[in-house]
N, C-alpha and C positions, 0 to 999 in steps of 0.2 A: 252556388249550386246551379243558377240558373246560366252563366256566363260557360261552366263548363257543360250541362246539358246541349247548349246552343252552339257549343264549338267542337262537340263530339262529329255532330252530323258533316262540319266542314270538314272536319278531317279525313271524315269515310271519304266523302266525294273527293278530295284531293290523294287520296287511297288510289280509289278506281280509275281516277282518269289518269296515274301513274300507271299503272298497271296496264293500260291498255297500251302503251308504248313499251312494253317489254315482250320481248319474246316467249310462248309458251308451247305445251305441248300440242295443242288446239291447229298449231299452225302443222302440225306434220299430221293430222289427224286421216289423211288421203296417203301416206306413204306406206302402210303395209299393204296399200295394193296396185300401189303406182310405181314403188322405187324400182322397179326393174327401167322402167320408161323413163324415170328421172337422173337415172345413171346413164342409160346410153344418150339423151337429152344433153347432158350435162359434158361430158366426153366432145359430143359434137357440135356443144356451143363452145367448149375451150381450143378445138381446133381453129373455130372460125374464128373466133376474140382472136387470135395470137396475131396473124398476122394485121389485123386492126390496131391492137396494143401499141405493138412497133410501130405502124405505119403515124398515128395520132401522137408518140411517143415524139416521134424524128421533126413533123411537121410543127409541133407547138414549137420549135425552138428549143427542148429538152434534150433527150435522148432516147433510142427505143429502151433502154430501161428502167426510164420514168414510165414509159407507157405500160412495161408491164410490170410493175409495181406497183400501178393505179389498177390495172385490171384485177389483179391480185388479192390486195388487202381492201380498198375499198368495194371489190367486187364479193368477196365474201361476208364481211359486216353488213353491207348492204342486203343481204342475202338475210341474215340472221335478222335482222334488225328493222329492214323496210314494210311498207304496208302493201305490198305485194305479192301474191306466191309467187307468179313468173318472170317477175321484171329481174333483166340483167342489166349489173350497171358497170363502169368502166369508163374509159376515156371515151369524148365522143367528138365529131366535128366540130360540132357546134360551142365549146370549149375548148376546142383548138384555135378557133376563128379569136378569142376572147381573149387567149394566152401569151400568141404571139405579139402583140404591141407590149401588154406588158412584162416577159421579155427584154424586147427592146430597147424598153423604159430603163427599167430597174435591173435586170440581170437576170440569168436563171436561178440563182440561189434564191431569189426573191418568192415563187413559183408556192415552194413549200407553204412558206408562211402566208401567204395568199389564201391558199388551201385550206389551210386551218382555220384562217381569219372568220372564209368563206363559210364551211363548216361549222362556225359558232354560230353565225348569222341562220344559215337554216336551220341549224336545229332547233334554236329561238322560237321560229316560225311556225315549228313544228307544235311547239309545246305551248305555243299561243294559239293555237287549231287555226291557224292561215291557208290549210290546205286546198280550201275550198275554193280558195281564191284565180284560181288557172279558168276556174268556168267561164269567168268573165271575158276570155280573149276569143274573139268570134273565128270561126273556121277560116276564113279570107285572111284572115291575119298569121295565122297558124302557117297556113300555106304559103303565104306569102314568103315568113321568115324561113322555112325550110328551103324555099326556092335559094334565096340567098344564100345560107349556109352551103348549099350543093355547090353554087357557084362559085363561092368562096374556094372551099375544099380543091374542088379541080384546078383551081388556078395556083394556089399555094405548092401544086405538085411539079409547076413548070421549072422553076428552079434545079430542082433533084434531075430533071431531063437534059437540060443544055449544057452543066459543067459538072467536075468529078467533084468539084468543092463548094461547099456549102457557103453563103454567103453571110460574110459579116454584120454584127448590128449596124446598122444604119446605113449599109453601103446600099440597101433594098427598100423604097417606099413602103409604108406600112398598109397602103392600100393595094390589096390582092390584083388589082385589074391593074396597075403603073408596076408594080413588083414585078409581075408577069413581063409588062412589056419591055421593063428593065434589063430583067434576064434573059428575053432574046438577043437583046440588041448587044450581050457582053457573050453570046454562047458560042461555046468553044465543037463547033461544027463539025468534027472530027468522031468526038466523045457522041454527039445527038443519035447517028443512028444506031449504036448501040443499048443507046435507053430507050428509045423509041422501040425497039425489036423488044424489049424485055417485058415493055406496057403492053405492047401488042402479043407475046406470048401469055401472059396474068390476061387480059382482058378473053382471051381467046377461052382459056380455061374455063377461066368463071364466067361464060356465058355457055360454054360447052356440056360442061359438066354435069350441072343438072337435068339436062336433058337427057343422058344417060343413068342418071340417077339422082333422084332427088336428096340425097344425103351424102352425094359425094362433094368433099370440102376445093370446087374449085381453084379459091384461092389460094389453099396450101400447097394443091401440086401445081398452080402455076408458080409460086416461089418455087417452090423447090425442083423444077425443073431448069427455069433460071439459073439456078445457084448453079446445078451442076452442068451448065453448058457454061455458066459465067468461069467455072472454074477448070473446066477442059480446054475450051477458048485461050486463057489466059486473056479476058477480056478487062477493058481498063475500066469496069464499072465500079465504083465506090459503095464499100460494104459497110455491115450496118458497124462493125468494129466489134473491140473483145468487148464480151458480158458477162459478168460478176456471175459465178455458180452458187449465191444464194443472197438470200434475202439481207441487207442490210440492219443494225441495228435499229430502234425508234427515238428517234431525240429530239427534241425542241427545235425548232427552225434557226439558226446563228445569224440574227439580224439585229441590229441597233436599233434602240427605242426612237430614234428623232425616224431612220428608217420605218420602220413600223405603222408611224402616222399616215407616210403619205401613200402608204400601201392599202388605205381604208379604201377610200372611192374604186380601187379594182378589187378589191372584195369583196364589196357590197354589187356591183357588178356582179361577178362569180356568183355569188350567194343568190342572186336573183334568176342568173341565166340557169344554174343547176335546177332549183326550184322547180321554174316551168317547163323545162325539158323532161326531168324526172317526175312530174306526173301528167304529162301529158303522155308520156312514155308508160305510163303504169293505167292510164284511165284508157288505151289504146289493149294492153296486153288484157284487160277486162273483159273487154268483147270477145279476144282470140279465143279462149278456152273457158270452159264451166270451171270455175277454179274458184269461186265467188268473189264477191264485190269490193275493190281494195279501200284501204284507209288512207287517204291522203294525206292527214296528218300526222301519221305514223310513218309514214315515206318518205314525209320530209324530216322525221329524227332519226330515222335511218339514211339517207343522205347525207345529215349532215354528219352523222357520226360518221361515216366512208370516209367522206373528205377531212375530216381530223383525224383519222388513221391513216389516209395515203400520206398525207402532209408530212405527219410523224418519223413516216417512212423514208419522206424524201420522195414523195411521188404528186402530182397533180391534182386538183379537183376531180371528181366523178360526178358522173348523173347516171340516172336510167337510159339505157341505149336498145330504140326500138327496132333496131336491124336485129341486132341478138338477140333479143327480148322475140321476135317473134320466129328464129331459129328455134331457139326451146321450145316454143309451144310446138311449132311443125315437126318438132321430131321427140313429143311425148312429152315434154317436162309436165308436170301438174303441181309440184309442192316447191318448197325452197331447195328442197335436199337437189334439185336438178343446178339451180344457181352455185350452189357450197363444189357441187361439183367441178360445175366451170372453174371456178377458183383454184380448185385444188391441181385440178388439171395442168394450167398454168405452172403454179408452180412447181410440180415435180418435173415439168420442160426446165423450168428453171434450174432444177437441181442437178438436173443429168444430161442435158442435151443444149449450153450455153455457148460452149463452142461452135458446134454446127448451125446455130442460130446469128451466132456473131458474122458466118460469112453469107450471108442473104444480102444481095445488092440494093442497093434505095432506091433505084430503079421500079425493082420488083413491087416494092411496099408502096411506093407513088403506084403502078399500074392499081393495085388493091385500089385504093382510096379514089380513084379516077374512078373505074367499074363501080365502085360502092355512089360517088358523088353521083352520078349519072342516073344509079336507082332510085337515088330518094325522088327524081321530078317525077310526077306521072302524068304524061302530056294529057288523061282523060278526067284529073281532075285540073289541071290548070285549065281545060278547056270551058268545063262547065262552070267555072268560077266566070271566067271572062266572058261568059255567055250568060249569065244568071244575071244580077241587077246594076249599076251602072254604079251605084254604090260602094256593092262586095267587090269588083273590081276594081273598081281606084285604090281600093285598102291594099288591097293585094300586090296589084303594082308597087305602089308607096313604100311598101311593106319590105318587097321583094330588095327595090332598088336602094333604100336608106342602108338594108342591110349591107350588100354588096360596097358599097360609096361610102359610110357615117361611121354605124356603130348597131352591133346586135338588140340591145336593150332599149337602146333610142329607139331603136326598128318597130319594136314591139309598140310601145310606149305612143309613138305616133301614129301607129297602123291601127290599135283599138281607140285610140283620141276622134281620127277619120269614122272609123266604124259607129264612136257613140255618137258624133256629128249630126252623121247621115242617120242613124237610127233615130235619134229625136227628131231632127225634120221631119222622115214618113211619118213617126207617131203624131208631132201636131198639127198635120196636115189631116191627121183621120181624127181631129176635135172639131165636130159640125154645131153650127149655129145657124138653126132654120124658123121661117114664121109659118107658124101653121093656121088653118082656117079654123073655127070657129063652128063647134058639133051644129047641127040640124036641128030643129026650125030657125032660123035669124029670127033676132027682135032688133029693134028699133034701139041705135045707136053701137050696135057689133062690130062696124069699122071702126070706133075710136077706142078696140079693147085688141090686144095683139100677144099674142103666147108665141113665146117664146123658146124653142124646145132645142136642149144642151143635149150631145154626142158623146160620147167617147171620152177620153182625159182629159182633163182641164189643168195644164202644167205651164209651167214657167215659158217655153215655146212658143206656145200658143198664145196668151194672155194679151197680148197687145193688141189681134187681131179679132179675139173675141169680145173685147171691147170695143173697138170701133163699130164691129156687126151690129152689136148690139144697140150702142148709144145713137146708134144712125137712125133707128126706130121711127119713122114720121108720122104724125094724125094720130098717134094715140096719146089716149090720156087714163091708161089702164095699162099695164104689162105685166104679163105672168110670168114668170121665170119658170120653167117648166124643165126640173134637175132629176126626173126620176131614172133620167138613161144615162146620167152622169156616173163617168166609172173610176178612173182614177183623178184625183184635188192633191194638189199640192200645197204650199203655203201661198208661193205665186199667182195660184190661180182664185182661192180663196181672198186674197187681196183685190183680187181685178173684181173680185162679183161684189166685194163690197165697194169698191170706187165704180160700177155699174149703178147701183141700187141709190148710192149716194148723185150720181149724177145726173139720173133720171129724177129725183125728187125734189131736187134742185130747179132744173127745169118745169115743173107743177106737178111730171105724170107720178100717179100711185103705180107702186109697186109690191106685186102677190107674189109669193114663192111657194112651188107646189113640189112637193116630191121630197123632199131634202132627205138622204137616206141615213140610214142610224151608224153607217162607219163615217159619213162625213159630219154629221152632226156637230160634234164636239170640237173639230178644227173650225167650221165655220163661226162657233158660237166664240172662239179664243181669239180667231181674226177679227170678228166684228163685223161679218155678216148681216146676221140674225140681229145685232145691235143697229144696225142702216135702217131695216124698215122701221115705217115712219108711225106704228102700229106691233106689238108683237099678235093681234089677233090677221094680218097678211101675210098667217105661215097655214099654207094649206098640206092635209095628206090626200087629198084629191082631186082631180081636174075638175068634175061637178062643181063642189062645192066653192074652190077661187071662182070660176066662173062667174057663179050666182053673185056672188060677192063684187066682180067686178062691174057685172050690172047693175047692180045697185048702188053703187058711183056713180056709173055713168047716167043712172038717174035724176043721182043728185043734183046731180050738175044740171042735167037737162030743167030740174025746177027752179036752182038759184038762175040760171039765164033768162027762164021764160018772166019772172018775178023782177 
């Protein structure tokens, strides 16, 4: 009776906190007065996605339609399923950057099953409430890695510029900045200023465009003007090829198990880059619009479920993508139904308009991805990072440049490593240890009594230096340890106060402790602290009274000497 009383309650709570990972009607509770805004939202985020889809589809080493088969299914589950009302998700640079080596590696068929792997991994994450975990990566770090990814992106487009054919695995370094320089040095000079006129007409658009209207889809008429000069011209640019007028069936990825193993490590990779792109990407689209406050850990089981349906598909990883993500909001979206839109969009292009899509030159879709890499910098926040502390700047660089040079995830990984670095150094620098004088009126023997007054944290950092402060102590034969400003103790630090108190007593001088506050209390009493003094009547709660106390030592003393 009592086994099942006791197990009723776990179940409710394993009830509810299911429950809050599934989709309900709560989340469209703004659509009977929004969906007008979430449909043209939606329409004009599918516009923009398309030529992205493609351009991220051709560049991972896939095909554009991997990309838009990722925009597609995972952009719509995502939709149904994330802890976001406006986040649009889909293929993004930053998983392009991630895909091509492996690629390389393993092959494209590989890709899928990566996806899914990836996909189990966050959903995992999701349902272990990890979501909170993105906080921890400091803004120099953030900016860093996007600098990088921009970097990246532009350069992976130089290939598509200097020849009609795409290069083979491994005939191209896998690092974007020697790949680049590779494919100048093999470019077929004849083909360049025609791809060069193509970027320059896409870049011209979408920078044009908006200035005549903020909702006009520059990148689509500079493709599509492209196209049809590429094909009045009878010019020799390389088109994106035939594309399938629909959706492929869902099936299991066709990879051998001994296969399968060694595809972990770039899964777990994927799994980690999707992660913190997609809520960094969602904790971004929060501030854009009153839409209220997203679930991160709901983001991440809609994430991962994306990427286990694109994979199914035969399509790539997804994450949150904060270029679209912030199209919807600027042109109305409020609910999800603006996302389901995007999605749907797509694919009725897919349905009815695959041939006219199949002759867009790659040209075109590098110019997109060049325009788009070039917006992610924003010279007025890289400025004020490299203006700001000496610190957030090293990170940022680090950050920047590992990415570009190493690997995205290492990027991270060493950029907040640098960040925690620096951040404990300032903090045990602001742990002061001061001697302070002795209240008014002096009596007689007040120089050989010394207070001792603790600052700030007292952590593992710090601890070396506040023991030498301390034990340096000279001419006293009284010291007050004076902890009442003491803020945050660690176990490190609670160990140095007891090998202080131990080391002072040792020496002959008595040691008072004044202050000891009621959250440190319990840790000190477990390190052994409070077990050092040589007395437990030498714990004082106020500066008077150790005082008084310490005079009356130093009395003692004054009678056993004179005696």
């Amino acid at each position: 009776m009592t086994a099942s009383a006791s197990s009723s309650p776990r179940r409710s709570r394993l009830r509810a906190a299911t429950l809050t990972f599934l989709p309900s009607a709560a989340d469209y509770r703004l659509a009977r007065r929004t969906w007008r805004g979430d449909l043209i939202a939606g329409v004009t985020v599918g516009i923009v996605a398309l030529p992205l889809a493609l351009g991220f589809g051709v560049s991972s080493g896939l095909s554009a339609e991997a990309g838009l088969i990722t925009a597609i299914v995972a952009g719509l589950i995502a939709a149904v399923f994330g802890g976001s009302s406006v986040q649009v998700s889909g293929p993004t640079g930053a998983m392009v950057v991630v895909l091509l080596p492996i690629v390389a590696t393993h092959g494209a068929a590989a890709v899928a099953a990566v996806s899914v792997l990836a996909g189990i991994v966050v959903l995992a994450a999701g349902a272990l409430r990890l979501g909170r975990a993105v906080s921890f990566i400091p803004w120099p770090v953030i900016e860093g890695f996007t600098l990088g990814i921009a970097v990246i992106i532009f350069l992976q487009q130089v290939p598509l510029l200097v020849s009609p054919t795409t290069a083979t695995a491994g005939e191209h370094s896998s690092n974007p900045v020697i790949a680049a320089v590779q494919a100048v040095a093999r470019a077929d000079w004849a083909y360049v200023p025609w791809a060069l006129g193509a970027v320059a007409i896409v870049a011209v658009c979408m920078i044009a465009a908006p200035k005549l209207h903020r909702s006009l889809p520059g990148s689509l008429i500079g493709i599509v003007l492209v196209a049809a000069l590429a094909a009045l011209l009878s010019s020799p640019l390389a088109l994106i090829g035939v594309l399938p007028s629909s959706l492929p069936a869902p099936a299991l990825p066709a990879i051998e198990p001994g296969t399968l193993v060694t595809l972990v490590p770039a899964a777990l990779t994927v799994a980690a880059l999707a992660a913190i792109e997609s809520l960094l990407s969602a904790r971004v689209a929060a501030s854009l619009a009153d839409t209220g406050a997203y679930d991160p850990d709901r983001e991440l089981v809609g994430q991962g479920l994306a990427s286990i349906g694109s994979g199914l598909f035969g399509g790539m990883p997804a994450t949150g993508a904060i270029a679209r993500t912030a199209v919807n909001v600027r042109s109305g979206g409020r609910t999800r139904l603006a996302s389901i839109t995007h999605a749907i969009v797509l694919l009725l292009i897919v349905l009815v308009a695959a041939g006219p899509v199949g002759m867009i030159p790659l040209a075109a879709l590098a110019g997109v991805l060049m325009v788009t890499a070039t917006r992610m910098v924003h010279t007025a926040t890289v400025r004020s990072i490299l203006r700001s502390t000496r610190a957030d700047a090293l990170a940022f660089v680090i950050t920047a440049v590992i990415t570009v040079s190493f690997d995205l995830i290492v990027a991270v990984a060493i950029g907040v490593l640098c960040a925690g670095v620096f951040a404990v150094r300032n903090l045990s620098r602001a742990t002061g240890v001061s001697r302070e004088p002795l209240p008014e009126p002096a009596q007689p023997g007040d120089d050989r009594i010394a207070i001792i007054r603790f600052d700030g944290p007292l952590f593992f950092a710090a601890a070396d230096r506040v023991f030498d402060a301390v034990t340096r102590t000279e001419g006293a034969s009284v010291v007050i340890l004076r902890m009442s400003q003491l803020e945050l103790v660690d176990a490190t630090g609670a160990h140095i106060l007891s090998d202080i108190v131990q080391s002072l007593e040792r020496r002959g001088v008595t040691v008072l402790i004044k202050g000891v506050q009621p959250g440190h209390e319990e840790l000190f009493r477990t390190v052994g602290v409070l077990s050092s003094l040589r007395h437990h009547k030498h714990l004082f709660t106020d500066l008077p009274g150790a005082i008084e106390h310490a005079r009356v030592h130093i009395r003692r003393e004054a009678q056993k000497d004179s005696a």
